[in-house]
N, C-alpha and C positions, 0 to 999 in steps of 0.2 A: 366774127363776134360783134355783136351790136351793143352800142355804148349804154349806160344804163340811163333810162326816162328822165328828165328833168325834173325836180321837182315842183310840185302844182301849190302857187302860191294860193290861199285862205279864197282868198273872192271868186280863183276859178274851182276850188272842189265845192264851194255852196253856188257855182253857175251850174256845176254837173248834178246838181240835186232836184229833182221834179218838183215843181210846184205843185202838184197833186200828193207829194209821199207823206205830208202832216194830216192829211185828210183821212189817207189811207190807212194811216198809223192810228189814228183815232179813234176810226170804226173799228179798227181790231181791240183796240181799248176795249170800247163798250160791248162787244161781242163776248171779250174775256171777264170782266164785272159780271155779265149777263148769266156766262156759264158758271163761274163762283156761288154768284147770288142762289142760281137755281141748284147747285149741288150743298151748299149749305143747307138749304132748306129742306133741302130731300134727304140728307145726313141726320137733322134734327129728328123731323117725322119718323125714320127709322127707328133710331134712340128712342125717339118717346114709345114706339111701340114693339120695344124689346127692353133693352138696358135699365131705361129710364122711366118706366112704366108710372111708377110711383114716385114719378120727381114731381115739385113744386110747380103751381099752373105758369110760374114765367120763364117754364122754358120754352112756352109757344111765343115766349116775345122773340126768342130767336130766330126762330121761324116765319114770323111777320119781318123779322127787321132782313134778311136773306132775301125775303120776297119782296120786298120793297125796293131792295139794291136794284136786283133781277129787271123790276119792273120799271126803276129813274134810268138803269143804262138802255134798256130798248126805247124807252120815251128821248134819250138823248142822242141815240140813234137814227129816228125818226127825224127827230129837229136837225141832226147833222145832215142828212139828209135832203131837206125842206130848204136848209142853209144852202145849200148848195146849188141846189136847180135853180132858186129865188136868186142868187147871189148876194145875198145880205152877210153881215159881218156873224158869225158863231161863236169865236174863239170864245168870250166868256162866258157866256151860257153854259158850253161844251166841257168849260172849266169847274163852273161849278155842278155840271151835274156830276160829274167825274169825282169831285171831293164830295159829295152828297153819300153817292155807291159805294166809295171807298169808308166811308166814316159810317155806312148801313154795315157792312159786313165786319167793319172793327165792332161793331155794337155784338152784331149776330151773335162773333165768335166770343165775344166775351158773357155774354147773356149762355151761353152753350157751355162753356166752361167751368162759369158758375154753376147751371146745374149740377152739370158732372161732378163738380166738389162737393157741393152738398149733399146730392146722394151715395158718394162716397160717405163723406162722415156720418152719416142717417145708415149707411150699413156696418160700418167699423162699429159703433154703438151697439147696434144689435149683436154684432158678432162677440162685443168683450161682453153684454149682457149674457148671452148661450153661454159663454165658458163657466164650466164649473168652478170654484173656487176653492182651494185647499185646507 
């Protein structure tokens, strides 16, 4: 029977960490923003040409602000990138385009949402106007 591993004090499990895994971590970030961004957008465009047909023109702002996310994380992809071959410092860049993406797609989904309320109540109306009245 073998005695159980010592444990690894604080400074050798962050020696056993790659200096490349925050890099790595990152780009998946913006990979996943990217795929957000473009499936909000494509969720919107759907809506608007079914559900939503006759919703209010800002719910194309939802669909700009999805595609914009889409488009600061692949732009921040690129610069992570660029950072790295060049070996220049990114971290903040990298930070703000990350809260840029994220605060695009909090917009998206609230500009989405609102529609969806409003043409809910724009149908509730018409529907208590159809009912007959006793």
């Amino acid at each position: 029977m073998h005695p159980p591993p010592a444990p690894q004090t604080e400074e050798e499990t962050l020696a056993a960490v790659s200096a490349d895994l925050p890099y790595e971590l990152q780009s998946k970030m913006f990979d996943q923003l990217a795929a957000i961004g473009l499936g909000g957008a494509g969720l919107t465009i759907t809506l608007v040409g079914s559900l939503l047909k006759d919703a209010p023109f800002f719910i194309w702002f939802a669909a700009i602000e999805f595609g914009l996310a889409a488009l600061i994380a692949l732009i921040a992809q690129v610069h992570l990138i660029d950072g790295l071959f060049r070996r220049t410092p990114i971290q903040k860049r990298s930070r703000l385009m990350t809260a840029i993406a994220v605060m695009l797609i909090g917009m998206g989904v609230g500009s989405l949402a609102t529609s969806v309320f409003l043409e809910g109540k724009k149908d509730a109306k018409h529907e208590a106007a159809a009912k007959p009245t006793p």
